[in-house]
C-alpha positions in Angstrom: -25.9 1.8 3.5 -24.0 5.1 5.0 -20.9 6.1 4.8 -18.0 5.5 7.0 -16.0 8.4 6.8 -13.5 7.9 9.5 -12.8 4.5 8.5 -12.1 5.6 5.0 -9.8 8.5 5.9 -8.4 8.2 9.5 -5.1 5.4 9.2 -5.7 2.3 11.5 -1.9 1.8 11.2 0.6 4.1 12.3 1.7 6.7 9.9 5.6 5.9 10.6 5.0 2.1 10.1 3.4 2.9 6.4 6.7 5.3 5.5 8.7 2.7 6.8 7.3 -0.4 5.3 7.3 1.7 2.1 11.0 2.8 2.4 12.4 -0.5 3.2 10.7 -2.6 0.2 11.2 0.2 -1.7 15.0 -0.5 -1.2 14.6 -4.2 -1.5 12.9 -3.9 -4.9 15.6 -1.2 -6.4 18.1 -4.1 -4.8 16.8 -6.6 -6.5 16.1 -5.2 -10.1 19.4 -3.0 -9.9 21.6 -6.0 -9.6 20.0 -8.7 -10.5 17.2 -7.8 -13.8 19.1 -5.0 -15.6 19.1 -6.7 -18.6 15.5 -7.5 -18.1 14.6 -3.8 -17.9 14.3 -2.9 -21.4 14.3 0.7 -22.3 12.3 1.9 -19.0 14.6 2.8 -15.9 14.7 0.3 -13.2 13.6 3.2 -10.7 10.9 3.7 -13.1 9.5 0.2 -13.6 9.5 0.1 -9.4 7.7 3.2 -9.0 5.0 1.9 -11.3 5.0 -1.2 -10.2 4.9 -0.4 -6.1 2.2 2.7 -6.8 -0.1 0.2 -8.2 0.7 -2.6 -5.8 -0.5 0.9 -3.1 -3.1 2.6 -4.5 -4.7 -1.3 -5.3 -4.6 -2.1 -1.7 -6.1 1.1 -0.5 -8.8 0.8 -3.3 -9.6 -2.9 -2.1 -9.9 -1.9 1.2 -6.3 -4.0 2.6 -5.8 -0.7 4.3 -8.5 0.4 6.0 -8.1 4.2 5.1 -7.7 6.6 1.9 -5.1 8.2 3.8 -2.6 5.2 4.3 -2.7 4.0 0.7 -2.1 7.6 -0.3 1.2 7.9 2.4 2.4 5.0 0.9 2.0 6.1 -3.0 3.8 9.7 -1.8 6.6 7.4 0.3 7.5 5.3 -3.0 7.2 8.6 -5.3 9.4 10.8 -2.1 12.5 7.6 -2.6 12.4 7.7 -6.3 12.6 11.6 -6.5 15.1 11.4 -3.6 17.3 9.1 -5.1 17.2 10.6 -8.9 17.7 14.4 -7.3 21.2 12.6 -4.8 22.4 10.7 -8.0 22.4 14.1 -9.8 24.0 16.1 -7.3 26.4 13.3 -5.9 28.7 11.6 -8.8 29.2 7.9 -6.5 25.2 7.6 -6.0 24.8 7.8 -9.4 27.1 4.9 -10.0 25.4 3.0 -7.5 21.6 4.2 -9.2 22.9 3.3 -12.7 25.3 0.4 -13.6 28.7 1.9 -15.5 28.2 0.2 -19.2 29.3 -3.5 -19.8 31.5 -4.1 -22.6 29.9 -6.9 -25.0 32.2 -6.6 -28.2 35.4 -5.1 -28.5 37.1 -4.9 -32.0 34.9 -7.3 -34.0 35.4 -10.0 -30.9 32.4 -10.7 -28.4 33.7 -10.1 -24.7 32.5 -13.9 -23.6 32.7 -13.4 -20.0 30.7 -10.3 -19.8 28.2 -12.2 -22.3 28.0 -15.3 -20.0 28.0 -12.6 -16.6 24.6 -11.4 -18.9 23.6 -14.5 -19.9 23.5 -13.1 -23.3 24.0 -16.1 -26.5 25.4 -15.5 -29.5 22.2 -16.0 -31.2 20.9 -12.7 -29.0 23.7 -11.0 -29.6 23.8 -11.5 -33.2 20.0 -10.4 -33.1 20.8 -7.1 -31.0 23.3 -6.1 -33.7 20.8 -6.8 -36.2 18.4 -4.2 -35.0 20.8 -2.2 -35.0 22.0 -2.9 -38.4 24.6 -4.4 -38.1 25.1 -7.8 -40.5 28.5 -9.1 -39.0 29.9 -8.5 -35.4 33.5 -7.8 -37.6 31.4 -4.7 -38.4 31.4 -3.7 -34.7 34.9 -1.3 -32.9 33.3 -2.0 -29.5 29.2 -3.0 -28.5 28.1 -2.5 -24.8 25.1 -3.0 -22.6 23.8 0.2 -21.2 23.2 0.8 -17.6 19.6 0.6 -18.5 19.8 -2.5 -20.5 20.1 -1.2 -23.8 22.8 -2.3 -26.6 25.1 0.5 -27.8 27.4 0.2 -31.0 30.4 1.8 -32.4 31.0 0.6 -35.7 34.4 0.4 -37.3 33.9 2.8 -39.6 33.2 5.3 -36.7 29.4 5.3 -37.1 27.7 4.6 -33.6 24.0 3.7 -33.2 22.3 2.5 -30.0 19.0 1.1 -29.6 16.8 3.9 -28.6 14.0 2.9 -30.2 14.2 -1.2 -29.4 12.8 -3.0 -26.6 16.2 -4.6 -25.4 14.4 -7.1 -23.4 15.4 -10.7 -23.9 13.6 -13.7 -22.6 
């Protein structure tokens, strides 16, 4: 069987559909994990998990032949990675895109009392939250000045005695 070289590298759609389809779910998908999964997130950027998961999604369909061509599964990986540099270079430059890139943090505890609101806004329990302070090292939540959720989903911790620790090293996620 020969080779179809054209078909594998000449795009049978139109190169501004491809950016375009790429830009707007690339949008849609920061959307929906920047306001509705940050505390799904864990300890890998939402902007990070999209990129992985949309280049995979892209190269995956031009690999299985859904696009006809090398060249439009490749314009779509280099749309997704173009958005993701785009946005991270505009939220460093430009203070009010950052805020919109990266939630401000979320108070959970403040002076040994759990902030209930922002708990229930999380859907965080008790039970998690006792565990979160627990990785953390922390025994009693009387131990804790203030605790908050990170814009990337991560628990943070000021003791009372001063002392902060943050979970760097934990997989936040809770199911």
């Amino acid at each position: 069987m020969a080779v179809d070289w054209p078909a594998m590298f000449v795009p049978e759609h139109a190169i501004a559909e491809i950016v375009l389809r790429g830009t707007i779910m690339y949008f849609v998908l920061f959307s929906i994990l920047r306001f509705a999964l940050k505390r799904q997130s864990g300890t890998i950027g939402i902007s990070d998990l999209l990129v992985i998961v949309l280049i995979a999604d892209a190269a995956q369909n031009a690999m299985a032949n859904e696009y006809k061509s090398i060249t439009e599964g490749a314009l779509l990986v280099f749309t997704i990675v173009f958005w993701n540099v785009a946005l991270n270079w505009l939220g460093y430059h430009i203070p009010l895109v950052q805020r919109f890139l990266r939630p401000a943090p979320l108070p959970l505890v403040e002076d040994g009392r759990p902030i209930r609101r922002h708990l229930r806004q999380e859907m965080i329990t008790m039970d998690e939250l006792a565990s979160l302070l627990r990785e953390q090292g922390v025994e009693d939540i009387a131990e804790v000045k203030r605790a908050f959720m990170e814009g990337d989903g991560r628990i943070s911790v000021i003791r009372q005695d001063g002392e902060s620790c943050d979970a760097r090293g934990t997989d936040r996620t809770v199911t």
